[in-house]
Residue frames as qw, qx, qy, qz and C-alpha x, y, z in Angstrom:
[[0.511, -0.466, -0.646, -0.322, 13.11, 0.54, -7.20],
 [0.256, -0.567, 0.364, -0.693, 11.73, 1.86, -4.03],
 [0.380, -0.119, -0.849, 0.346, 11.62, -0.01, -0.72],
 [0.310, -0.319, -0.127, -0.887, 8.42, 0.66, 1.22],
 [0.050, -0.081, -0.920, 0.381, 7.85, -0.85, 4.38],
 [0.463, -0.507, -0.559, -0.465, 4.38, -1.61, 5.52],
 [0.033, -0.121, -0.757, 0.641, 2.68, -0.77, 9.07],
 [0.397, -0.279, -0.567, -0.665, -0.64, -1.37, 9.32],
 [0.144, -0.008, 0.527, -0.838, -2.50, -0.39, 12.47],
 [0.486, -0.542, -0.582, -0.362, -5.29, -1.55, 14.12],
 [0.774, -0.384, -0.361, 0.351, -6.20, -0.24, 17.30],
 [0.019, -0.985, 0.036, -0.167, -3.39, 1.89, 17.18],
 [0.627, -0.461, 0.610, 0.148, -1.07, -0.92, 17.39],
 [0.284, 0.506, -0.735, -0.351, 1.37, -2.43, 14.50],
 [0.810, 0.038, 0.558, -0.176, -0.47, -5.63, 13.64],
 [0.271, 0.261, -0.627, -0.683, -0.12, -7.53, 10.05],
 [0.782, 0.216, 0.196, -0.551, -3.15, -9.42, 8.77],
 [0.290, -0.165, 0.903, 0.272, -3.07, -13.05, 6.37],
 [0.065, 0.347, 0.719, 0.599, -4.59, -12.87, 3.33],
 [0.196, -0.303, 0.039, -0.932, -6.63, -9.75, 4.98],
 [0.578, -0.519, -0.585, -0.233, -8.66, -11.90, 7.07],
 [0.341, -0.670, 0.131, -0.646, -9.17, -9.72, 10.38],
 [0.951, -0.248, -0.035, -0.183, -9.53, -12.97, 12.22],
 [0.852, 0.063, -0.061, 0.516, -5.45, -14.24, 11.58],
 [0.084, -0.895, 0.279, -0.338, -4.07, -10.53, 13.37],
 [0.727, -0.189, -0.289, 0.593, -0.50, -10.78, 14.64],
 [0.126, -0.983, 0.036, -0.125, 0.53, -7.60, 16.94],
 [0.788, 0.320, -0.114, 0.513, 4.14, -6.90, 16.15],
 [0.025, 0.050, -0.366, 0.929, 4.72, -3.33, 18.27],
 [0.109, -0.792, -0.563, 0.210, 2.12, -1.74, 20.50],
 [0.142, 0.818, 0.047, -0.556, 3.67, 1.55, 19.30],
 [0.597, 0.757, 0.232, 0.129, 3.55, 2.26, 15.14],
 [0.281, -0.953, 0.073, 0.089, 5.83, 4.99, 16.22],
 [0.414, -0.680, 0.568, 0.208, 8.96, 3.32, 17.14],
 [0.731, 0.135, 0.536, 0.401, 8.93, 0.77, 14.10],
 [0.405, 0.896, 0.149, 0.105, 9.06, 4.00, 11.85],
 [0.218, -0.871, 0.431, 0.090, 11.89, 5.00, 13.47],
 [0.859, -0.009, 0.513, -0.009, 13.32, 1.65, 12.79],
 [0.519, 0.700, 0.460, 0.169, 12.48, 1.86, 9.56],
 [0.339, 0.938, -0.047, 0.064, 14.08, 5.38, 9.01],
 [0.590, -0.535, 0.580, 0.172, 17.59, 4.22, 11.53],
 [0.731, -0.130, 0.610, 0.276, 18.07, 2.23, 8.22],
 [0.056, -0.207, 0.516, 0.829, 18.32, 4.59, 5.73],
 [0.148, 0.410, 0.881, 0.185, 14.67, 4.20, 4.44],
 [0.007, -0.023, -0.262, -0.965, 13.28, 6.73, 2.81],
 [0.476, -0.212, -0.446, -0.727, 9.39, 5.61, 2.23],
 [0.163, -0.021, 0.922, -0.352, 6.57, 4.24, 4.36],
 [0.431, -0.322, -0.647, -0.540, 2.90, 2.38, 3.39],
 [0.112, 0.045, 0.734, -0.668, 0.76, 2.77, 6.63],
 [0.440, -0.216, -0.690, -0.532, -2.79, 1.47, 6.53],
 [0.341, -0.215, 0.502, -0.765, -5.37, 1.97, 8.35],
 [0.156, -0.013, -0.988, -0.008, -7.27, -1.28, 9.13],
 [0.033, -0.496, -0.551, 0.671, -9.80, 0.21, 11.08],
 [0.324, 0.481, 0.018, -0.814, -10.89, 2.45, 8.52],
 [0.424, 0.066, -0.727, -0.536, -11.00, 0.14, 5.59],
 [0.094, -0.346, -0.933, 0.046, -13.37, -2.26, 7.79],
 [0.044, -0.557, -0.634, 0.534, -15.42, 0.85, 9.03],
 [0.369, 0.531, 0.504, 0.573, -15.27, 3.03, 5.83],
 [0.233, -0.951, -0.136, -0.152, -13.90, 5.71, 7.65],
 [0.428, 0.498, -0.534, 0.532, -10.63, 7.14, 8.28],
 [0.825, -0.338, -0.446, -0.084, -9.49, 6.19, 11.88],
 [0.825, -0.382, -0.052, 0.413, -6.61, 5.84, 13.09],
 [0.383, 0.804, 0.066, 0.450, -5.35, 9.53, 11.61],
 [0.345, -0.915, 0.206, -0.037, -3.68, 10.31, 15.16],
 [0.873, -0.200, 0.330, 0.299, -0.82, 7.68, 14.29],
 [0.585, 0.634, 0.173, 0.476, -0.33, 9.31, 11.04],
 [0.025, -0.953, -0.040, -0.301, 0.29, 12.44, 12.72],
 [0.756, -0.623, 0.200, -0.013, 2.54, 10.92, 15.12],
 [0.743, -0.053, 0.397, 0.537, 5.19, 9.14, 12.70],
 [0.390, 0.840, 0.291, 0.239, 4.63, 12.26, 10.07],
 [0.121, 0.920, 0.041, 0.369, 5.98, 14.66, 12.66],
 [0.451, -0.752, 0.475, 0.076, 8.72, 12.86, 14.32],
 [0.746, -0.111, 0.527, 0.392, 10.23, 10.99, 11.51],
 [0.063, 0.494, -0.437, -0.749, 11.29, 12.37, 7.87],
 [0.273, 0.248, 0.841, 0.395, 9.45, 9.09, 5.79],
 [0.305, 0.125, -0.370, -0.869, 7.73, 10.08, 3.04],
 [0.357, 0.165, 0.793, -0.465, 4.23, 8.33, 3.77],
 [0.402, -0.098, -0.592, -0.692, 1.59, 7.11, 1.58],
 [0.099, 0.105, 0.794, -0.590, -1.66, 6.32, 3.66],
 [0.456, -0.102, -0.638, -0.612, -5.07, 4.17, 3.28],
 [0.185, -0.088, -0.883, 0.422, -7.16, 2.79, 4.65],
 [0.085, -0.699, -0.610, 0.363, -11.32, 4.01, 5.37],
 [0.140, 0.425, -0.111, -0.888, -10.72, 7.42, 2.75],
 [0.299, 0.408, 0.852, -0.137, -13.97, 7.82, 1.56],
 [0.154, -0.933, -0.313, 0.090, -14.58, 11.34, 1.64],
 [0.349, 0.660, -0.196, 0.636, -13.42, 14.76, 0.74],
 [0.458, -0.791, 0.284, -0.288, -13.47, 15.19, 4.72],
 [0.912, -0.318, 0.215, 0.142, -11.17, 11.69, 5.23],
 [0.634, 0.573, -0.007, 0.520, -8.88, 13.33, 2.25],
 [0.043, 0.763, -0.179, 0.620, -8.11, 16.26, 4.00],
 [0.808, -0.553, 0.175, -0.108, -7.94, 14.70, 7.44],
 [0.833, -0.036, -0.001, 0.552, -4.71, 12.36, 5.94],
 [0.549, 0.526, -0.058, 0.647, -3.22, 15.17, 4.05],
 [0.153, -0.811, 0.150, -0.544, -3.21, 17.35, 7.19],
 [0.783, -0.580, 0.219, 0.047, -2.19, 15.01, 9.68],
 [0.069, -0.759, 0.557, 0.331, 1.02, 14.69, 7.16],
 [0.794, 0.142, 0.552, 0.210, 0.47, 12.19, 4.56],
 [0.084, -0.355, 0.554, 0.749, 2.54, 12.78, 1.16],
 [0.371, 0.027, -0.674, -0.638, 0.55, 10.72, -0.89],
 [0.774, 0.017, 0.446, -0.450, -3.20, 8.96, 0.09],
 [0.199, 0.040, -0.930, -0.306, -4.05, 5.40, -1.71],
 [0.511, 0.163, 0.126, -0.835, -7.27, 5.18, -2.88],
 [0.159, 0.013, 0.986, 0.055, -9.15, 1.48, -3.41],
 [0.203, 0.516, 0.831, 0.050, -12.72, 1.18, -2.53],
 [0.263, 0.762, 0.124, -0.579, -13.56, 4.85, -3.40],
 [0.213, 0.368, -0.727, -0.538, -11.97, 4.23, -7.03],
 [0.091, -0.064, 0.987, 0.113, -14.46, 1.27, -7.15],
 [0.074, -0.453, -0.876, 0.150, -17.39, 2.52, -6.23],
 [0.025, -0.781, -0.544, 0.307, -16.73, 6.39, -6.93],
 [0.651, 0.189, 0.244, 0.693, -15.27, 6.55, -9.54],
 [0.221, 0.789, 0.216, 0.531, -16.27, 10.57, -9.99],
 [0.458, -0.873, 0.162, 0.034, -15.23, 11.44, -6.61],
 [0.675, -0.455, 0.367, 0.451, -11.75, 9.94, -7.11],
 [0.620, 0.303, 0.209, 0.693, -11.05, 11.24, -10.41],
 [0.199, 0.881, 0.039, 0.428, -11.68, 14.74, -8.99],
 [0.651, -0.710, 0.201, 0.176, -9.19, 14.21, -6.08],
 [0.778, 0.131, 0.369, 0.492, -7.09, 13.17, -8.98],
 [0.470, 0.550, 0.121, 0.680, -7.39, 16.10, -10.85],
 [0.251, -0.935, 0.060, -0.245, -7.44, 18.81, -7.63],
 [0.707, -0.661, 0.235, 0.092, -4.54, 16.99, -6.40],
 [0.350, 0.720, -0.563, -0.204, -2.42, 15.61, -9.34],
 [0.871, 0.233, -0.427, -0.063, -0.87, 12.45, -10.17],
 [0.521, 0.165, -0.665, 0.510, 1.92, 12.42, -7.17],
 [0.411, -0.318, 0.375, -0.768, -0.89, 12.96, -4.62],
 [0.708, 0.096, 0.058, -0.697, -2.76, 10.32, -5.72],
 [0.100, 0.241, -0.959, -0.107, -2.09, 6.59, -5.60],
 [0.735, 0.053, -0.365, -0.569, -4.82, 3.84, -7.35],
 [0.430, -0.204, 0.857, -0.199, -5.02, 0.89, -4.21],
 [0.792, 0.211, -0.346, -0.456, -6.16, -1.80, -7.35],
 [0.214, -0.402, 0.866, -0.204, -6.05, -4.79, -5.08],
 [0.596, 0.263, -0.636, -0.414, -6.80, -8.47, -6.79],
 [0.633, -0.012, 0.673, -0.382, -8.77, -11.47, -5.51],
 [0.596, 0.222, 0.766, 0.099, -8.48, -13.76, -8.37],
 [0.272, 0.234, 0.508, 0.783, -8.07, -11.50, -11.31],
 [0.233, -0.848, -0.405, -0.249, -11.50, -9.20, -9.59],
 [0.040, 0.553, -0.191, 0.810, -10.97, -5.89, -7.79],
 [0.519, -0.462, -0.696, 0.181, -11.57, -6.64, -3.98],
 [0.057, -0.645, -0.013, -0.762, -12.77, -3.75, -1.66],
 [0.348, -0.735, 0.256, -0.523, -13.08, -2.83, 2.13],
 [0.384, -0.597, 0.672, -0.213, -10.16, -4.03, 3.65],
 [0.103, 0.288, -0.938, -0.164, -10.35, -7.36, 1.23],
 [0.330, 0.201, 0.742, -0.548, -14.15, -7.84, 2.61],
 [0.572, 0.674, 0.264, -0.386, -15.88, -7.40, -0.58],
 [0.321, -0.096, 0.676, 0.656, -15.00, -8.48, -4.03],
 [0.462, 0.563, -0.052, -0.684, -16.48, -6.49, -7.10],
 [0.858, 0.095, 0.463, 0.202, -16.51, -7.92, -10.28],
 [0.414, 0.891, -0.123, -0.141, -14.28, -5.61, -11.83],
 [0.896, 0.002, 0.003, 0.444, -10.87, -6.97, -13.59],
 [0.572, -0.659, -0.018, 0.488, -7.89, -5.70, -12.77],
 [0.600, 0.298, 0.566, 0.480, -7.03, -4.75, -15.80],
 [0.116, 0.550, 0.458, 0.689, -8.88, -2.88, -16.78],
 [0.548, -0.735, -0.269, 0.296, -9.73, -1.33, -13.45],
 [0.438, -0.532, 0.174, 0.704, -5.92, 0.11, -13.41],
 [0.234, 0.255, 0.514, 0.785, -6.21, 1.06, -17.44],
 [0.031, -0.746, -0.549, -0.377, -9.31, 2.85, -17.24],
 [0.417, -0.860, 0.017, 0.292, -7.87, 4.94, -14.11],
 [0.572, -0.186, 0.332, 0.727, -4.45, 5.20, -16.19],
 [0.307, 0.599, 0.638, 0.374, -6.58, 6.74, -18.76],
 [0.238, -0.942, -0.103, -0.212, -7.89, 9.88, -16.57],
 [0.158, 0.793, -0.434, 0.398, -3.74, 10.49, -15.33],
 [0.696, -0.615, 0.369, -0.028, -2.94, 8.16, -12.57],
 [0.347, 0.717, -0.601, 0.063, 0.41, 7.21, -12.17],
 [0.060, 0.316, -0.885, 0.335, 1.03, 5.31, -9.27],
 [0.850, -0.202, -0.042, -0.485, -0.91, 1.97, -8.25],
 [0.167, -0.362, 0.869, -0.292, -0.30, -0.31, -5.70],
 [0.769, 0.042, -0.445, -0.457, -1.63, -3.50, -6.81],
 [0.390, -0.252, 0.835, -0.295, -1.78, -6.77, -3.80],
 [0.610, 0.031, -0.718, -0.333, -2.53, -10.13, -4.99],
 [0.419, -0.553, 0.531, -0.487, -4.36, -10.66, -1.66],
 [0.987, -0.056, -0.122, -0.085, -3.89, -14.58, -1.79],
 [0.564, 0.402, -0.458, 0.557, -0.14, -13.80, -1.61],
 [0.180, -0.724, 0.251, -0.617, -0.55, -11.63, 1.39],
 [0.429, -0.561, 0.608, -0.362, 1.45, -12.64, 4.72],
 [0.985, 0.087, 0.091, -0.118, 1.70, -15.92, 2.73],
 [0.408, -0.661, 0.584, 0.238, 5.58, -15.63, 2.54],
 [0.826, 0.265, 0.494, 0.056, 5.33, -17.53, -0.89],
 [0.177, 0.069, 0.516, 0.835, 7.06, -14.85, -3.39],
 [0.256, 0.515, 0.070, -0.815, 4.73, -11.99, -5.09],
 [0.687, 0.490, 0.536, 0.035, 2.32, -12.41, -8.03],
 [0.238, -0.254, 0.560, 0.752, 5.00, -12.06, -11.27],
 [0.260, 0.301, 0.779, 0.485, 2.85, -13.04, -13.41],
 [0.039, 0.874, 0.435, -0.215, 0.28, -10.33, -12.61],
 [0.290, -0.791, 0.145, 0.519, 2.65, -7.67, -12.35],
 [0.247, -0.085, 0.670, 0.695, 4.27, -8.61, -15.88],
 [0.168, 0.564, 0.761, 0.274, 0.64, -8.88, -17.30],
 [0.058, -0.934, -0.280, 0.214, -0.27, -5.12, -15.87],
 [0.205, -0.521, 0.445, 0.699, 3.36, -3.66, -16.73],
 [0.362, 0.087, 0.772, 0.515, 2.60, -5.25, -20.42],
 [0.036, 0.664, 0.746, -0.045, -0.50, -3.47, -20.68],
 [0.108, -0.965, 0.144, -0.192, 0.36, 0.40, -19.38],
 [0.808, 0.189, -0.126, 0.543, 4.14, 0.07, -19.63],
 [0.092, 0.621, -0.207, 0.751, 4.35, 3.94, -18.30],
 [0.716, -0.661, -0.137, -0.181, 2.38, 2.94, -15.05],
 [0.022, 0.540, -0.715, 0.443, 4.82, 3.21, -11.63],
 [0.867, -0.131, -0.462, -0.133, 3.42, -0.42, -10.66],
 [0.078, 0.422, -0.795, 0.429, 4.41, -1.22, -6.97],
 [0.608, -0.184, -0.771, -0.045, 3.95, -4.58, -5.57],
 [0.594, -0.269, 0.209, -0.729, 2.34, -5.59, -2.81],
 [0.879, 0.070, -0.043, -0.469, 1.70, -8.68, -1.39],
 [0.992, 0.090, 0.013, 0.088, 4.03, -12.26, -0.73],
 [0.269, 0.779, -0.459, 0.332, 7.70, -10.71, -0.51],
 [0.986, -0.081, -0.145, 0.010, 9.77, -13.36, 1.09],
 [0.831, -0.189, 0.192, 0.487, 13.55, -12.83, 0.26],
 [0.067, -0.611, 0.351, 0.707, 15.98, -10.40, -1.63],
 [0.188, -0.187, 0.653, 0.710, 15.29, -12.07, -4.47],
 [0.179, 0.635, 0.751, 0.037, 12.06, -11.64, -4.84],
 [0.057, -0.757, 0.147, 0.635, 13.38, -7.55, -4.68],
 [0.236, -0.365, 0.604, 0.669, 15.57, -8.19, -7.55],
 [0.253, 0.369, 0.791, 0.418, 13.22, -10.09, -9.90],
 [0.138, 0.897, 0.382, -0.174, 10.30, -6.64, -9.47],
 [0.178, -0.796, 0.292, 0.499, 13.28, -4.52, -9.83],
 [0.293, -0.057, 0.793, 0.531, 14.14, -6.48, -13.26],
 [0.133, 0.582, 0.754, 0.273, 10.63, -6.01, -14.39],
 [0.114, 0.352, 0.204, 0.906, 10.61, -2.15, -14.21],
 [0.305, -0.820, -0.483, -0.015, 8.47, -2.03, -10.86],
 [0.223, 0.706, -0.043, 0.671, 8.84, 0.98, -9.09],
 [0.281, -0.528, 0.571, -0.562, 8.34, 0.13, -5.79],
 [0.699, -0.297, -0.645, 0.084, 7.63, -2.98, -3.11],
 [0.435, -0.580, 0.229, -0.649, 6.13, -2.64, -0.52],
 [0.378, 0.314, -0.795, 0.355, 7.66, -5.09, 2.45],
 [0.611, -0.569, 0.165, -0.525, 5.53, -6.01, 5.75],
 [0.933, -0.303, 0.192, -0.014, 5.57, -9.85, 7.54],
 [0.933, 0.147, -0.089, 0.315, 8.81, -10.45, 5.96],
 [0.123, 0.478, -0.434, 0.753, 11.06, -7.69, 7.98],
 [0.734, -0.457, 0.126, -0.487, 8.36, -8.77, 11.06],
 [0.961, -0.234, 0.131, -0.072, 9.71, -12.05, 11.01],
 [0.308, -0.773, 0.492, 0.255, 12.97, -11.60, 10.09],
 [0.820, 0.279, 0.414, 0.279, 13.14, -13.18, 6.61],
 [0.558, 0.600, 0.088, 0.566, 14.20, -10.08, 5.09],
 [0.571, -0.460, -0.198, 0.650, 16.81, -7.68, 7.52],
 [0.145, -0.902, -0.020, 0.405, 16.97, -3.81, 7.56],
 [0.405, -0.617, 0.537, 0.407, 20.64, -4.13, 7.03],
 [0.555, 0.207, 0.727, 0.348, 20.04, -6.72, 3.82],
 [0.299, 0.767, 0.534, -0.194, 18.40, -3.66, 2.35],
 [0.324, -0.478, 0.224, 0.785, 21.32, -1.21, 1.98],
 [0.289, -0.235, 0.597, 0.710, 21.70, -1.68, -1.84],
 [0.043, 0.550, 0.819, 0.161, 18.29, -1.13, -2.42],
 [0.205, -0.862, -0.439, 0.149, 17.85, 1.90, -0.28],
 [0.405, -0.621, 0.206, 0.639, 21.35, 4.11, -1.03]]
């Protein structure tokens, strides 16, 4: 299973959000920069960067950061956040994102994102199917649709996506453990899907149990911020 810190940038500063509510912002570095480095110093391989700023303004933003950790660190980046547009696509993938993660455009457009899907392929493209009570929730957690999740991530599995990062955003920066039961209920469903959590990571063993259930990745944020879960604690995860 992959390890996949989180930095999520407002500003242009590392900040992390609680239960996405703009209003509950902690600022953890003033430079994005140096926690990548961080982050790669420890053998880490992957990073989730989000632009905050764009998902509230429905507009990529903060694309000069991307460019910044892209082209002075080796992580393999996946980046969201305000891509709307075939101009906000092409804006990540040139400032040096590997892979974008698409949410509210997959909610709301659906024909634009399945042709980014098929001009790009399946390991360009990651489905952001983030969950507000069993409903699909959009810009930046500000809007809740009334699509289920379910069927949300099946119907996109359907047309070739592979990878979907799925947040139970009641977990988020709630340090409580991640939503199993979701995650089992979506794995049970599309068993081929590369399912990576999102969302309440706490402890190593909250690693182990996703990694028992056949996730492919977790993504990690307030718990390395606050030192519940160490770099170093990662090793056996990341080698």
């Amino acid at each position: 299973m992959r390890i996949i810190p989180a930095i999520d940038i407002i500003e242009g500063k590392c900040v992390r959000l609680t239960q996405g509510n703009y209003g509950q912002k902690t600022i953890y570095n003033e430079d994005p920069l140096e926690v990548a480095k961080e982050f790669e110093g420890a053998g880490i391989s992957f990073l989730h960067l989000v632009d905050l700023d764009g998902a509230k303004t429905k507009h990529i933003v903060n694309w000069k950061v991307l460019e910044k950790i892209a082209s002075k660190t080796q992580l393999h980046i996946d980046f969201g956040g305000g891509i709307k547009s075939d101009d906000d696509l092409h804006i990540a993938f040139e400032s040096g994102a590997q892979q974008i993660t698409g949410g509210s455009i997959a909610a709301n457009n659906r024909s634009t994102f399945i042709s980014w899907l098929a001009y790009h392929g399946p390991e360009k493209i990651i489905l952001g199917a983030d969950a507000h009570q069993g409903k699909v929730a959009i810009n930046g957690w500000q809007e809740n649709t009334r699509l289920e999740i379910g069927d949300f991530i099946s119907n996109y599995q359907e047309e070739g996506i592979q990878y979907v990062i799925c947040t139970d955003i009641s977990k988020d920066g709630m340090l409580e453990g991640p939503s199993f039961d979701l995650y089992s209920k979506i794995l049970k469903q599309n068993p081929e899907l590369k399912l990576i959590a999102s969302g309440g990571i706490s402890k190593l063993q909250d690693l182990e149990q996703l990694q028992e259930m056949g996730l492919d990745g977790a993504i990690i944020g307030k718990a390395i911020y606050e030192g519940h879960i160490k770099l170093g604690e990662l090793k056996s995860f990341v080698l």
